[in-house]
C-alpha positions in Angstrom: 5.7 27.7 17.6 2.3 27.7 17.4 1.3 24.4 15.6 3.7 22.1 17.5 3.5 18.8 15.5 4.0 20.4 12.4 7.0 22.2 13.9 8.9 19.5 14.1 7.9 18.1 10.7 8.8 21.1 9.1 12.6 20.6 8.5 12.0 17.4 6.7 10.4 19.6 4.0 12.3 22.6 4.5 15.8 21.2 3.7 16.7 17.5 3.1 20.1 18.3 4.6 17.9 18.1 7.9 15.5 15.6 6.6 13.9 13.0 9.6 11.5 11.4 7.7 13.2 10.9 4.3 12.8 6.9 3.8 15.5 5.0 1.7 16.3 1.3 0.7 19.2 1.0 -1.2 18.0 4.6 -3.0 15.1 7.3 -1.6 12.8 8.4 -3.8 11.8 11.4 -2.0 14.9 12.8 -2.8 15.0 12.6 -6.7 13.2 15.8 -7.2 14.4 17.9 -3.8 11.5 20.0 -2.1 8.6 20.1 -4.1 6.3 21.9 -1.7 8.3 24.0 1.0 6.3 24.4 4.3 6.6 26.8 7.3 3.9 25.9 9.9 3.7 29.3 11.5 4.0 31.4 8.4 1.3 28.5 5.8 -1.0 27.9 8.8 -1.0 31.0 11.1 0.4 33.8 10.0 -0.5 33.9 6.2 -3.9 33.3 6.9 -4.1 36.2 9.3 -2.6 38.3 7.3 -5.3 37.7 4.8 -7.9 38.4 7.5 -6.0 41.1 8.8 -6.6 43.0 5.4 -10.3 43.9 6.5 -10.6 43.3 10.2 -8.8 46.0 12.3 -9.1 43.5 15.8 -6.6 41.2 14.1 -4.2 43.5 12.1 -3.1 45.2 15.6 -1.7 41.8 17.1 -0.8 40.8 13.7 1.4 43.6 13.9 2.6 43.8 17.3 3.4 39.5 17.1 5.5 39.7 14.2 7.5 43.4 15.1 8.6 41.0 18.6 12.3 39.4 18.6 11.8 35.7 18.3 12.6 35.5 21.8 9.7 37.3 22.9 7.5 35.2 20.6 9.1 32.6 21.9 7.5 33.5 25.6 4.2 34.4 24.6 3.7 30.9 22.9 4.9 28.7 25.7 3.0 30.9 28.1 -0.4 30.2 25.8 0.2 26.6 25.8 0.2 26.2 29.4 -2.6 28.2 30.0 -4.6 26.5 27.0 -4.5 23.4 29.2 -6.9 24.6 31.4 -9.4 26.2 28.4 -13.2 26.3 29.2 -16.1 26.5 26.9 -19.0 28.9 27.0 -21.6 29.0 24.4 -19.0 26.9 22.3 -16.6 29.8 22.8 -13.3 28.8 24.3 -11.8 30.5 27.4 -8.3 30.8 28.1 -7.0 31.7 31.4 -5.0 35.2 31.3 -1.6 34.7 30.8 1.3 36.7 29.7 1.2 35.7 26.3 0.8 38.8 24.7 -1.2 39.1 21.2 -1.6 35.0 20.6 -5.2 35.0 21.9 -6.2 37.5 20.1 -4.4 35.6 16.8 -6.1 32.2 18.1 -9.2 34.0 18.3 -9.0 35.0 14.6 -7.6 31.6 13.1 -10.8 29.8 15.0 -13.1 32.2 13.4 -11.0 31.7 10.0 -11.3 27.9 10.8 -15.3 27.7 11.6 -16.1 29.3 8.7 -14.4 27.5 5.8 -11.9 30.3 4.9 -9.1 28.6 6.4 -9.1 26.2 4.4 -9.9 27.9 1.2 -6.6 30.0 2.1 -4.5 26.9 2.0 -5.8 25.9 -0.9 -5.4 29.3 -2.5 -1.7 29.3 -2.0 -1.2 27.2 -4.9 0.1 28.9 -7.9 -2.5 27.1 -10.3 -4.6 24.1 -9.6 -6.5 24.2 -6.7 -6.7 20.7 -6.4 -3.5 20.0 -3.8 -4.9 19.2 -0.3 -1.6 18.4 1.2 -1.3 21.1 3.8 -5.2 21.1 4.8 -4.6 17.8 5.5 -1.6 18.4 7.6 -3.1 20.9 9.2 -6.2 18.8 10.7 -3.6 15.8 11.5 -1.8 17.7 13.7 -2.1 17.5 17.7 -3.6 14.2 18.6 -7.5 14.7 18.4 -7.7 13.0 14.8 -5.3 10.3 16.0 -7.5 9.2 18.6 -10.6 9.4 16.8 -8.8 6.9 14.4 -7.7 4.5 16.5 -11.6 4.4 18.3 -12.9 3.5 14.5 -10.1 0.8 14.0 -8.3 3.0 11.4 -4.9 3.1 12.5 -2.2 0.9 11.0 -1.6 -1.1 14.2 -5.5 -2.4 13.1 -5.1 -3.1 9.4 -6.5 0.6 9.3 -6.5 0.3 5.3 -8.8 -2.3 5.0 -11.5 -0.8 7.1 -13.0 1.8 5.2 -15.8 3.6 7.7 -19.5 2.8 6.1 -18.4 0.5 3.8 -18.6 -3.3 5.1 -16.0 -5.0 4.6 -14.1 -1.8 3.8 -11.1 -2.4 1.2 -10.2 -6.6 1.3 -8.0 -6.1 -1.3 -5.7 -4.0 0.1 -4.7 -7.4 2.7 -1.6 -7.7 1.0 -0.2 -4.0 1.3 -1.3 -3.5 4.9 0.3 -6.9 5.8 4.1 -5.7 6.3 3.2 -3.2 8.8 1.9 -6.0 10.8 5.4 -8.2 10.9 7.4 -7.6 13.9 10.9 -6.2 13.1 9.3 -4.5 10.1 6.4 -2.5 12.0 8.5 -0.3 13.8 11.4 0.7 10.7 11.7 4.0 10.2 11.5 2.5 6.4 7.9 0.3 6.6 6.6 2.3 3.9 9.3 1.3 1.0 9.5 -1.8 2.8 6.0 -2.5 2.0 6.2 -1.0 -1.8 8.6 -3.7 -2.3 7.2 -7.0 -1.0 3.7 -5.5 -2.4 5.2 -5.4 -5.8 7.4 -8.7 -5.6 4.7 -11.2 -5.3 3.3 -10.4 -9.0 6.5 -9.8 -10.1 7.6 -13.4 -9.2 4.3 -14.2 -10.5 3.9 -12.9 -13.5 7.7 -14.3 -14.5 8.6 -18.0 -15.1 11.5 -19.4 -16.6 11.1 -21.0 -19.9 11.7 -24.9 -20.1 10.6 -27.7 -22.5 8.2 -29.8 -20.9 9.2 -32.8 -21.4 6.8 -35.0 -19.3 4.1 -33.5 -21.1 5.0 -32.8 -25.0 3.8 -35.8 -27.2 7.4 -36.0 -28.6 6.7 -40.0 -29.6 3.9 -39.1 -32.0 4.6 -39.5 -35.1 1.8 -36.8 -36.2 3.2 -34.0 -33.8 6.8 -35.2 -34.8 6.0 -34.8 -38.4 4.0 -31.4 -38.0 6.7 -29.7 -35.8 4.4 -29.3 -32.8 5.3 -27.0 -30.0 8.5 -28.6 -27.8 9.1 -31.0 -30.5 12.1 -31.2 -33.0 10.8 -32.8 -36.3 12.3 -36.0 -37.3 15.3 -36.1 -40.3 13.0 -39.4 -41.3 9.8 -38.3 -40.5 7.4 -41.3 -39.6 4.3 -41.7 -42.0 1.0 -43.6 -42.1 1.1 -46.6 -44.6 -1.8 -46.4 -46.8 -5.2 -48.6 -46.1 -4.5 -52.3 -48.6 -7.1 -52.0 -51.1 -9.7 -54.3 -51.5 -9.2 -57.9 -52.8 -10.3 -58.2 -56.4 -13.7 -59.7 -56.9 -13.8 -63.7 -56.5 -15.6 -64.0 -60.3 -12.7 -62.2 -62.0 -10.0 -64.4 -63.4 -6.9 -65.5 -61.4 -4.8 -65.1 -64.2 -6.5 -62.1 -65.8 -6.2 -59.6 -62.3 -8.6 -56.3 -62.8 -7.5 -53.1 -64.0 -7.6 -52.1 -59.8 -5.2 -55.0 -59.5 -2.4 -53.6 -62.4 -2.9 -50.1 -60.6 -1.3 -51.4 -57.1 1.4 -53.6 -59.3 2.5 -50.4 -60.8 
């Protein structure tokens, strides 16, 4: 309707019976745990927020309230009739100028999300429609992605995964060097365009230290002193000790002094007899 990009996103998070952009290998991870985070472009980004505003500012709750007592038909019309007149907008002041049209209540709506928008409220309203933690930036973020100004800005600053977009990091020469490895497969022809690339590149990010980290045990042979008698004996690593094992054969002792008697040996000589 209003936010066209997102309208055709929507279903994948709506429903995964209609899901587009559910990736799966083998198994899909996005669908172990169904819709976590349901979203409804023109209800999250438009509708709810103007409702909000609508609470204290009379000049939005009348086309709040005319917009959403219309058939869907009629909505329909007034939509498609603001986005061709939005084509040929104008600026004043900063102030953007639409061309009349028969569209009905949307300018005055567009009027009030720019205003929500400008001053930070819009945002704080997305945020706010968390149940707890106001810490989950996912639909701010979709919101500012869609239509194709942020796209274009990216792809002027080298950002884009076409340009290894990951490992340049705005500000911060040389950006992210590490990350080489992940932003490779979406680089390899055959694999940049599968609707898959991101599983695709989980798993051959993950398989190199894998195959790494994993090595088949084997003696080694070539290397394991497996003739020495001293590792033999000791039961050294990759060795099997010997039934007989090999030992040193004591020093001789020294010859008995030339003035002792040849038939008289010394008391060191009786010790080796015995």
């Amino acid at each position: 309707m209003l936010i066209d990009d997102l309208a055709h996103y929507a279903p994948a998070v709506i429903g995964e019976a209609d899901v587009a952009f559910v990736q799966r290998l083998l198994f899909s991870p996005q669908a172990w745990f169904g819709t976590t985070q349901p979203l409804s472009p023109a209800q999250d980004f438009v509708l709810g927020p103007l409702a909000t505003l609508a609470r204290t500012d009379p000049a939005i709750a009348a086309p709040l309230a005319t917009y959403k007592a219309a058939p869907p038909a009629q909505q329909a019309k007034w939509a498609t009739a603001y986005a061709t007149a939005v084509t040929k907008v104008t600026f004043a002041s900063g102030t953007p100028v639409v061309p009349p049209a028969a569209d009905g209540p949307v300018p005055a709506l567009l009027a009030g999300e720019l205003t929500l928008a400008r001053s930070g409220a819009l945002d704080t309203d997305l945020l706010s429609q968390q149940p707890f933690y106001g810490t989950n930036f996912t639909k701010p973020l979709l919101f500012i992605n869609d239509g194709g100004y942020f796209a274009t800005t990216a792809q002027a600053m080298n950002l884009t995964g076409a340009q290894w977009g990951v490992m340049n990091e705005t500000g911060s020469y040389p950006g992210q060097p590490w990350l080489w490895l992940y932003t490779l497969w979406y680089q390899i022809p055959g694999w940049n365009h599968s609707a898959n690339i991101d599983m695709i590149a989980v798993y051959m990010t993950g398989l190199p230290p894998s195959c790494c980290s994993w090595s088949p045990s084997s003696p080694d042979s070539a290397t394991s002193p497996a003739s020495s008698p001293s590792t033999a004996s000791s039961g050294g690593p990759g060795t099997t000790p010997s039934p007989h094992p090999q030992t040193t054969p004591p020093a001789p002792s020294a010859p008995p002094p030339a003035s002792r008697s040849r038939d008289g040996p010394s008391a060191r000589g009786d010790d080796v007899r015995r």
